[in-house]
Each structure stands twice: as C-alpha cells, then as structure tokens.
C-alpha positions as CSV (number, residue, x, y, z in Angstrom):
1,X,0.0,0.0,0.0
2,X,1.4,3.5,-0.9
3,X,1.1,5.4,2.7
4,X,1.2,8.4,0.3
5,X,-2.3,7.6,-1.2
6,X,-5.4,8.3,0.9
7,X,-9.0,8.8,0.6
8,X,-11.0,11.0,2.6
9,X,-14.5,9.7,3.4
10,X,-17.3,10.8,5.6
11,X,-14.6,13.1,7.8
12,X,-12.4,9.7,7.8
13,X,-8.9,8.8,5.9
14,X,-9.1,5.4,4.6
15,X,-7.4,2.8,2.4
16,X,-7.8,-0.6,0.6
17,X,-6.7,-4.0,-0.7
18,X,-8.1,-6.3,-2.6
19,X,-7.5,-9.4,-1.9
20,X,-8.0,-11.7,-5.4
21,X,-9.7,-14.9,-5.1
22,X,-9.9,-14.8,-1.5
23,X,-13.5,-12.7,-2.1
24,X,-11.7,-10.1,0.2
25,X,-11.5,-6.6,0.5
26,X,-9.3,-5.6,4.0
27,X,-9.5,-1.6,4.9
28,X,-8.3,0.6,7.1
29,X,-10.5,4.1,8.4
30,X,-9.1,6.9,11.1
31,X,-11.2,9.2,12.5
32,X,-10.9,11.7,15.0
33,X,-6.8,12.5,14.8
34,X,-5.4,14.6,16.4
35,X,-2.0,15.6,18.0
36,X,-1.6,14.6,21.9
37,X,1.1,15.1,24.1
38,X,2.0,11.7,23.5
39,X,2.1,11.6,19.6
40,X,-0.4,11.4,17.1
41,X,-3.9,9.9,18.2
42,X,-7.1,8.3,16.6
43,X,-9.5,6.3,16.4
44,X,-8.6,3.2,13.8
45,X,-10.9,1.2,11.9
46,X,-9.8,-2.8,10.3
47,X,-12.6,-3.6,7.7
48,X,-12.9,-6.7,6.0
49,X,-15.3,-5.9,3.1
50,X,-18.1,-3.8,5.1
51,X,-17.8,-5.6,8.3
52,X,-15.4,-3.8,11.1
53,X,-13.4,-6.8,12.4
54,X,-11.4,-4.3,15.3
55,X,-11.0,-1.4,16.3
56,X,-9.4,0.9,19.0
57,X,-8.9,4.3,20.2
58,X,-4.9,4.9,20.3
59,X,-1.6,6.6,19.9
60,X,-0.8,5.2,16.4
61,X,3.0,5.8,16.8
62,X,2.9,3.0,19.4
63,X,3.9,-0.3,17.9
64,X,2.7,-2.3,20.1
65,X,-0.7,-0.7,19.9
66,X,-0.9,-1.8,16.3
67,X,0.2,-5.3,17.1
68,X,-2.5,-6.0,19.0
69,X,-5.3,-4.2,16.6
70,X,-3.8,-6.4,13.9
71,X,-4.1,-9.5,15.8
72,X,-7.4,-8.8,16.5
73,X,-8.2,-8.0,13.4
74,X,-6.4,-11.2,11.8
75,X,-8.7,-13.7,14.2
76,X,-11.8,-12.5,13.2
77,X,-10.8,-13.3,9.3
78,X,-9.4,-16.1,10.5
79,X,-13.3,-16.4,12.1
80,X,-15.2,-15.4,9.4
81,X,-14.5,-18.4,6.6
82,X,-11.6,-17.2,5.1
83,X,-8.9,-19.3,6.9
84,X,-8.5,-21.5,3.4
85,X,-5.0,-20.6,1.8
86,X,-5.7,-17.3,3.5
87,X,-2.3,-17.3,5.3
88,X,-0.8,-18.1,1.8
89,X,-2.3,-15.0,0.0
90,X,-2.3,-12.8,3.1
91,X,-0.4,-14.1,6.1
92,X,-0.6,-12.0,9.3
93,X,2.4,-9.7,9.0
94,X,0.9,-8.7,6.1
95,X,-1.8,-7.6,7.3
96,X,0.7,-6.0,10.0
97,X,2.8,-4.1,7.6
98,X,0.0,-3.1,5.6
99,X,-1.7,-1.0,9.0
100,X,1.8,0.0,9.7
101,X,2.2,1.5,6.6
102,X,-1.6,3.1,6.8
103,X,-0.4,4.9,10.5
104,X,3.1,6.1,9.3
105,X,1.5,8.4,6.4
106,X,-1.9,9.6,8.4
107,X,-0.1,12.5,9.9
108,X,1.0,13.8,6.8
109,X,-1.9,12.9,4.9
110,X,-3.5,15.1,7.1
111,X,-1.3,17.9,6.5
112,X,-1.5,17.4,2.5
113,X,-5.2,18.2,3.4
114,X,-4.5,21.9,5.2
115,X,-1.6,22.3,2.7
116,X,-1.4,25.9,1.6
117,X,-2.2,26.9,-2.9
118,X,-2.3,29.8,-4.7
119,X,-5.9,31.1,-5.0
120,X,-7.0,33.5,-7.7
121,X,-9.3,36.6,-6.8
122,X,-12.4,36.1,-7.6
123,X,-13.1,37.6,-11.4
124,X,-16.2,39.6,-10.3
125,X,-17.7,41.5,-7.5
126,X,-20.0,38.3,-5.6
127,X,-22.6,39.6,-3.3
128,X,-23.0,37.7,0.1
129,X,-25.6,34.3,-0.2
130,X,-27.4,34.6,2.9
131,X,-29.7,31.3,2.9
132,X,-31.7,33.5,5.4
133,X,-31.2,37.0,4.7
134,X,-29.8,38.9,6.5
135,X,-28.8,36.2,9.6
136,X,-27.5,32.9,8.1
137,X,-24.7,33.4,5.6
138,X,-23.9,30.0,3.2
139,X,-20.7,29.0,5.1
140,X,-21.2,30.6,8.0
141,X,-21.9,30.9,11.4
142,X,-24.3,32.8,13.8
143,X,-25.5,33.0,17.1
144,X,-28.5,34.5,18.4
145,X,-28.0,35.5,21.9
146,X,-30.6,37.0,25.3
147,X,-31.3,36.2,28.7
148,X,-33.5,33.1,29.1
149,X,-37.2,33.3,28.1
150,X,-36.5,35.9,25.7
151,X,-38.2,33.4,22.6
152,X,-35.0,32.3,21.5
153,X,-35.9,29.0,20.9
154,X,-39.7,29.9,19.1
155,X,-37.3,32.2,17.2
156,X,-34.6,29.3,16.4
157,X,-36.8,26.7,15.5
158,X,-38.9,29.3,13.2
159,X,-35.4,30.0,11.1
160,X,-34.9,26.2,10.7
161,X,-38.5,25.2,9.5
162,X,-38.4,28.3,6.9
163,X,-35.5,26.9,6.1
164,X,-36.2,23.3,5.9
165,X,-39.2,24.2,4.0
166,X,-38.5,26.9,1.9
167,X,-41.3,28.8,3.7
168,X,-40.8,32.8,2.6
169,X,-43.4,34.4,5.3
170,X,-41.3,36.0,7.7
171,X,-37.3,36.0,5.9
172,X,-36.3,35.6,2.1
173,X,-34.8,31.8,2.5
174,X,-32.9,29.3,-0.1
175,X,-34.2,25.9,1.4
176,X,-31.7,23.4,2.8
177,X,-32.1,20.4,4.7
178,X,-31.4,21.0,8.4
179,X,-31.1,19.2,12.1
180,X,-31.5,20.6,14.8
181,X,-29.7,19.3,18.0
182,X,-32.1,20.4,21.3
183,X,-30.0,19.7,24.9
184,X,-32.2,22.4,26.5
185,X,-36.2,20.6,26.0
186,X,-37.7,17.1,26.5
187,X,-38.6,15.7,23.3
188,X,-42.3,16.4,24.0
189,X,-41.9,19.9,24.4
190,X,-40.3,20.2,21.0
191,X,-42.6,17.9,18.8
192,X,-45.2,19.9,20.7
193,X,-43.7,23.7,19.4
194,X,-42.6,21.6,15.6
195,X,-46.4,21.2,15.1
196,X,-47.4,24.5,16.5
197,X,-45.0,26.7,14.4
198,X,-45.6,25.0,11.2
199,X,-49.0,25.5,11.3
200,X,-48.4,29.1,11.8
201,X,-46.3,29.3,8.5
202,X,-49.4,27.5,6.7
203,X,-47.6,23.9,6.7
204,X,-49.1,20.6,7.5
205,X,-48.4,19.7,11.7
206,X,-47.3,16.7,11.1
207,X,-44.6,17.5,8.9
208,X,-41.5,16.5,10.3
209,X,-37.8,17.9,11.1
210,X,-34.5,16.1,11.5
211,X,-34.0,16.3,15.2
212,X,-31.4,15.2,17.8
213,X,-33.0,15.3,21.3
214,X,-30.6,14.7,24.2
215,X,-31.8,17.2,27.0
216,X,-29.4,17.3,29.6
217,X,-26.3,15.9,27.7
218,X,-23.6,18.2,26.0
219,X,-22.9,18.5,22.5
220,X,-19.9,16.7,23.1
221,X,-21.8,13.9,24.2
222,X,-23.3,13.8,21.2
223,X,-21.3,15.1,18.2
224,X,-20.6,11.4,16.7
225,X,-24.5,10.9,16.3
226,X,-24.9,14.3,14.7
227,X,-22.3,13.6,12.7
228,X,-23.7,10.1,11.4
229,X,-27.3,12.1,11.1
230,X,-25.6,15.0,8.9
231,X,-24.0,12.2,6.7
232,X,-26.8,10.1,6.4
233,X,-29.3,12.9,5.6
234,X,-27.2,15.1,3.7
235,X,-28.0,18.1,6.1
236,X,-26.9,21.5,4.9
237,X,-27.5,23.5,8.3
238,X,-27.1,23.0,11.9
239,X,-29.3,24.5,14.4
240,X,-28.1,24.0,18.1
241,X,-30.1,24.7,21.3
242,X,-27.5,25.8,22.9
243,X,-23.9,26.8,23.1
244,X,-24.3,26.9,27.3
245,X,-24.5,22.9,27.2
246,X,-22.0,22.5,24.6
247,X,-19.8,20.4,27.7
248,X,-16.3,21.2,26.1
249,X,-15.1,23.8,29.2
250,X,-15.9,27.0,31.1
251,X,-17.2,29.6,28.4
252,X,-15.3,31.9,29.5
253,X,-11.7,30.0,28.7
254,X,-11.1,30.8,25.5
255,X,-9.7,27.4,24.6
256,X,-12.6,25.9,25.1
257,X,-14.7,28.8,23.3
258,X,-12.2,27.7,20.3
259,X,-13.1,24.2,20.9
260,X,-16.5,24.9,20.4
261,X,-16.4,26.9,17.2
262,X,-14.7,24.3,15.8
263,X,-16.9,21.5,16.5
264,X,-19.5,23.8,15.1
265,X,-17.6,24.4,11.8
266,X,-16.5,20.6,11.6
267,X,-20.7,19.3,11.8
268,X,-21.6,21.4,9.2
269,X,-20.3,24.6,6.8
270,X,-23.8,26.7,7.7
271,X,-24.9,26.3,11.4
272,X,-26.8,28.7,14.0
273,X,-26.6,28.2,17.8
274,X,-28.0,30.3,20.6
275,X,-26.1,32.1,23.7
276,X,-27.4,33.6,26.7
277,X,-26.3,36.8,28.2
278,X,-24.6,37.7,31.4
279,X,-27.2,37.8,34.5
280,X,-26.0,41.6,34.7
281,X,-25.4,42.8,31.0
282,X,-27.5,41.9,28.7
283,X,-25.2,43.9,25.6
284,X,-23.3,40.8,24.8
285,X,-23.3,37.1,24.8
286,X,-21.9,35.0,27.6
287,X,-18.5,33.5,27.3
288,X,-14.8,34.4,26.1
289,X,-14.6,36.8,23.3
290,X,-13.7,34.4,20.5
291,X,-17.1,33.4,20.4
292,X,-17.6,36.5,18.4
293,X,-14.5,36.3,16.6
294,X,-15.3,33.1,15.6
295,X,-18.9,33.5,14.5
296,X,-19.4,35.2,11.1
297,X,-23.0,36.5,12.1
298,X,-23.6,37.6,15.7
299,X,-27.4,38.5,16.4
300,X,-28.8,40.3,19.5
301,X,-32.3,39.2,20.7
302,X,-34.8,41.7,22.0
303,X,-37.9,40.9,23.2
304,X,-41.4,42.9,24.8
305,X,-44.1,40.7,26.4
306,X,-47.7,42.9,26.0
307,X,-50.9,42.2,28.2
308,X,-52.2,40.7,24.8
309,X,-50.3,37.8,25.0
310,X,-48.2,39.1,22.0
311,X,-44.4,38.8,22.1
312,X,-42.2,41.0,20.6
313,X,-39.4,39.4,18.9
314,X,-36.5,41.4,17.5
315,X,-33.1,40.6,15.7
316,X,-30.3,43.3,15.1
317,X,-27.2,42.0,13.9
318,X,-24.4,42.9,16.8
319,X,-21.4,42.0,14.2
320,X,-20.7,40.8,10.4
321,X,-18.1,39.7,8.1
322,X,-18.8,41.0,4.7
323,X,-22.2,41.3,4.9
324,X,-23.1,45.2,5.3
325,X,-25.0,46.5,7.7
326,X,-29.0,46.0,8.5
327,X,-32.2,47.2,10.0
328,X,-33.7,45.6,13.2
329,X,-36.2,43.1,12.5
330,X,-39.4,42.2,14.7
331,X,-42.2,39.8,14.4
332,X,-44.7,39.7,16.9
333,X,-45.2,35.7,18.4
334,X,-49.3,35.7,19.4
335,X,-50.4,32.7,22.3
336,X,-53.3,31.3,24.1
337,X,-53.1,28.8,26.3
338,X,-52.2,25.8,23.8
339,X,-48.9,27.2,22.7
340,X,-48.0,29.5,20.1
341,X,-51.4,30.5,17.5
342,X,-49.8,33.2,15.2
343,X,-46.8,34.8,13.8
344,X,-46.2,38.4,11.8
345,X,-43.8,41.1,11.2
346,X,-44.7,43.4,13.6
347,X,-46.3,47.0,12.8
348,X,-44.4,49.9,13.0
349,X,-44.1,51.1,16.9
350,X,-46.2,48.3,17.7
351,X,-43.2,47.2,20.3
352,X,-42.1,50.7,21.0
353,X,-39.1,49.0,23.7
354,X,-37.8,46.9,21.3
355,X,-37.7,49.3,18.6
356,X,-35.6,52.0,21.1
357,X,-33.4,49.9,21.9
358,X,-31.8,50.0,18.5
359,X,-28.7,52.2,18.5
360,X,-28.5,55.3,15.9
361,X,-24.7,55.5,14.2
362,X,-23.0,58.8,14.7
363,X,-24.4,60.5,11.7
364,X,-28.1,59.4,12.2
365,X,-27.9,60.9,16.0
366,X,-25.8,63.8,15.1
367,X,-28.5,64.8,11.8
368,X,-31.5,63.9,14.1
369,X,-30.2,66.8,16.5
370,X,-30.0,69.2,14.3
371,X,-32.9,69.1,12.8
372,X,-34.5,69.1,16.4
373,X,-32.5,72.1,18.0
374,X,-31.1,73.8,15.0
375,X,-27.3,74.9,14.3
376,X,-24.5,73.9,17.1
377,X,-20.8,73.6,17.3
378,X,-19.3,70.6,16.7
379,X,-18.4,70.7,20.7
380,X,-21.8,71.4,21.8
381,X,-22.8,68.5,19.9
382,X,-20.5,66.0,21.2
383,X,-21.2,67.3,24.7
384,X,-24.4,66.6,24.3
385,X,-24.8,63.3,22.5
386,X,-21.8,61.4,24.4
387,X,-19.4,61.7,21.3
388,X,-16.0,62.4,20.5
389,X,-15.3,66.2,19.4
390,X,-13.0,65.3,16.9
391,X,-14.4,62.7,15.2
392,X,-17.7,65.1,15.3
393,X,-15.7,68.2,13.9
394,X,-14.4,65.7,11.2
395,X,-17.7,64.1,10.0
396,X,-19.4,67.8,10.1
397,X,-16.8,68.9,7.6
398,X,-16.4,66.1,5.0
399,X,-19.9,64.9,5.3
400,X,-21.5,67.7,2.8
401,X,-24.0,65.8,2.0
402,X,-26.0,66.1,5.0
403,X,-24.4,68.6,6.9
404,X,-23.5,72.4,6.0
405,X,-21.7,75.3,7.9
406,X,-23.8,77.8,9.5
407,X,-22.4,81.0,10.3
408,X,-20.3,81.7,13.6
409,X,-21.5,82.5,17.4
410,X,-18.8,83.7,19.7
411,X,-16.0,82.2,17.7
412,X,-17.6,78.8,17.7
413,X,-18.1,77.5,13.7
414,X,-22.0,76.3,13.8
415,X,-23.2,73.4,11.6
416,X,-26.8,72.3,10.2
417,X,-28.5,69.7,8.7
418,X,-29.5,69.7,5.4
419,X,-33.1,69.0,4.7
C-alpha cells in the first residue's frame, strides 16, 4: 500500500486492498486524529469488506498498539471463513505491515489536506448568499444571543423550518435540509412547538424535522450521532439549542470557546446556535470573546411581552463579516393557552421598547439633532450626544452631503442639517 495515497470519506482517511480470489476486501478508516502530548492519536478502523473486524482508540505511533489491533483484526478473518490458503495469500504480517504503513502516512496525509495553494481573486464582485437573509450566511456561522425566556428558541426553530421548507413568510430563505440538535427541551416539548410553528407558517403539523433530542447531555456527548445524522441525511444546516450545554469547558476560557467553534464548523459549513447573556449585562453574549470572533454573524435578541399575550421578537445583527450593515427586525409571536397560535412582522411602533433599543450610528444621532434644535458647534454637539469632538468636527466637515456650515456664534463655527 502507498502510505502516500489516501481517501477521505465521511470526515475519515481510509485505504484498501483487494485481496484476489480470497472474495476479500481488508481496509483501514481513522477518524478523530489529532496531536496529543503523546504523539499522534485516533480512532482506527480494520474492515474486512463492510464488516469492522477491530478497532481501538490509540496513539498510532505505538507499535505495540498496532500489534494488538492487527491481531485482532487477523482472528476475526481467521473467524469469518476465510482461513482457506488465507495465510498463503495474506499471512498475518501482512496484514501488519499493511496497517503500519496506513499509520506512518496519516499525519502527513493530514497535513496534504491543510496544505497551503495559490488562490486567484475572484473575477467579479459576488454579493453575500445569505440562505436567510440577512442572519445565516452560506458558510457561516451565527449566534443569536438573550437572557432566558426571551423566545429564542420559538425564534430558532422558526429559522430552521423556513429553512427546511422553503417557507418565505417571515425571511427571504434558499431551502436546505437541516437538524437541529435540542440539549435544552424534552422531546415532548419540542414535537409539541414543531407542530405549533408549522401550522403558523401555513404547513401541514405533522410535517417533520430532523431532530437530535438529548436534553441534559452536551454537545460533546453527542457530536458522533450528529455527525452520522448530517452524513446520512445530507443536512446542509445545523441549528443548536444551545452553546451553554456545549460540555467542552468554562465559556469563559477561550480554549474551550475555540473548541467549540470548531466543533460547530466541523458538523456542518452553515450552522446557527443560541447564547445567553450575562445575569448583569445583557449587551453581549456570555462566554470568552472568540465566540464572536469566531462566528461570522452575531445577532442580539430583543424581546417585549404585552398584556395581549403578544411577544415582541427582534433581531439586530451585533457583528458581520462581509455582509453590510442592517435594519432591526421584529415579528410579533401571538399565544393562548395551547402554545403559540400566530406569527407576523410586527407593525411599525407596535413594540415601542424593542424598537428604542436599537442604536443610531453617529451620523443618524448627530442629523437627528440638528434638525431638532437647529445649528450647534461641533463641541456642543459631542457634549451633548456622548461623542468624541474630533471625530464630530471631522464628519461635520467632509460629510457635505448632509451637513453644511452655519455661520459663527462667539467664535464657535455652527453646523446644520440639510433637509
């Protein structure tokens, strides 16, 4: 076997032989490797055809460790009806040598895959593909964070069924197939909200969605069964309820925040996951800071509970990567006692809390000013709004478009807006 020749199956590196006229086929599969402080580790497959004859969890530098895999492996050929002239066309040490061979080049089989190439610029200007504009980017990652009981998960689950079924009502969508992986509600509780929100977005109840329910485990606990559900369903997006039970270290160690991301990124290229708050800030998510670095989309979730039983639901994006900027967005959630009964976009300064909560840029605050009080100095201004002097002096004087000068008052240049 040439240790230089590897496929890549199913997030796997694996190799064959044929074994001719012995009805054979032996392979090898790694999964899961990784650098230790002892050397390289992973988790090694024997095949023989379909059929896993042994396997273990080791340091594949360690001969010994092979030697016993291998003479596992060999027994339950041996085992299986192939002991006729098998040792003459395939005699143990072969079968030795050959998984030798297979551990010696996974390391830099490995490496050939993270190898750096040269990479043209793209020909054309490409406009971001949001699958859900403007919160899931293709590729990408977001997460939706608030305090508990905020409608996070309503909100969550509404994404991934618009998704899953191409439903347009509330966001433009591209459809993709999608799981979601729920550590935070007992399975009733969700089948019970699944058939509630899609007949709010005018689909049949019963219609289903791949799920993964495992309240009270971690993600960790169960990232291989996601794994084999993303594979076997050909899932585009990942949907995960939520980052707090993730079980990979304190959120606010930024190894483990890096540990996470990346067992985000490795399920699936598009994924969206939830994050609480702080119990005394609710401006930012919980946890280490690389949660936003490593999320290309970060969303902050406001909600308003009115006496009519609505809920007011809105999404501002906090942070982007090459999308642009956007407008908040609210829908208003409607319940009676059986669970959620309607869904809308909101009408203008229907949820007057939510909608001043959303932050003006300097411009828009500055404008808004002077058309309410008239001319001021550019120091009068930033006294007043909470901004710095010189970066207000500068925007009033290269912004033309929507400011002008307005004469002088005891030596102090005045600026307006212009209507």
């Amino acid at each position: 076997m040439n240790p230089s020749e590897y496929g890549f199956e199913r997030g796997g590196f694996v190799k064959r032989r044929v074994l001719q006229g012995a009805g054979l086929t032996v392979g090898f599969r790694a999964e899961n490797l990784r650098p230790e402080r002892t050397g390289i580790h992973a988790k090694v497959y024997v095949l023989g055809n379909t059929t896993v004859l042994a396997w273990s969890n080791f340091n594949v530098e360690r001969d010994e460790d092979r030697v016993r895999l291998a003479n596992s492996a060999y027994k339950h050929i041996e085992g299986n009806g192939n002991k006729n002239g098998l040792k003459d066309l395939y005699p143990p040490n072969h079968l030795k040598a050959d998984l030798d061979a297979f551990c010696l080049g996974l390391w830099e089989a490995q490496i050939g895959r993270q190898a750096a190439e040269m990479i043209n610029g793209s020909s054309e200007r490409q406009p971001p593909n949001f699958l859900l504009r403007p919160f899931v980017l293709e590729g990408g990652g977001t997460i939706v964070f608030a305090p508990p009981g905020r409608g996070k998960s309503y909100t969550l689950m509404l994404m991934g069924i618009s998704l899953d079924a191409g439903v347009q009502a509330l966001w433009p969508v591209q459809q993709r197939r999608v799981l979601l992986i729920n550590l935070e509600r007992s399975p009733q509780s969700v089948a019970a909200r699944l058939g509630n929100i899609n007949e709010v977005l005018g689909l049949d109840r019963q219609r289903p969605l791949c799920i993964l329910n495992a309240r009270g485990k971690s993600l960790f606990d169960v990232i291989a069964a996601a794994e084999r559900a993303i594979a076997e369903r050909a899932i585009d997006v990942v949907l995960l309820d939520s980052i707090s039970r993730a079980g990979l270290g304190d959120l606010n160690d930024n190894q483990a925040v890096n540990r996470i991301i990346d067992a985000l990124n490795d399920l699936a290229p598009t994924w969206l996951a939830l994050a609480h708050t702080p119990r005394s800030d609710e401006s930012h998510l919980y946890g280490g800071i690389h949660f936003e670095a490593g999320a290309d989309v970060v969303v902050k979730l406001l909600s308003e509970q009115r006496l009519d039983k609505a809920m007011g639901v809105g999404l501002k994006v906090d942070k982007n990567n090459d999308i642009g900027t956007s407008g908040l967005w609210i829908v208003a959630l409607e319940f009676d006692p059986t669970g959620l009964v309607g869904v809308r976009r909101a009408r203008p300064g229907e949820f007057q809390k939510i909608e001043g909560d959303e932050k003006k840029s300097m411009q828009e605050a500055v404008y808004e000013y002077l058309l309410d009080v008239g001319p001021q100095s550019a120091g009068d201004i930033a006294s007043e709004l909470g901004f710095n002097r010189s970066n207000v002096a500068f925007m009033l004087s290269s912004d033309k478009e929507h400011f002008e000068r307005g004469g002088l008052v005891s030596g102090k240049r005045l600026y307006r807006a212009v209507e």
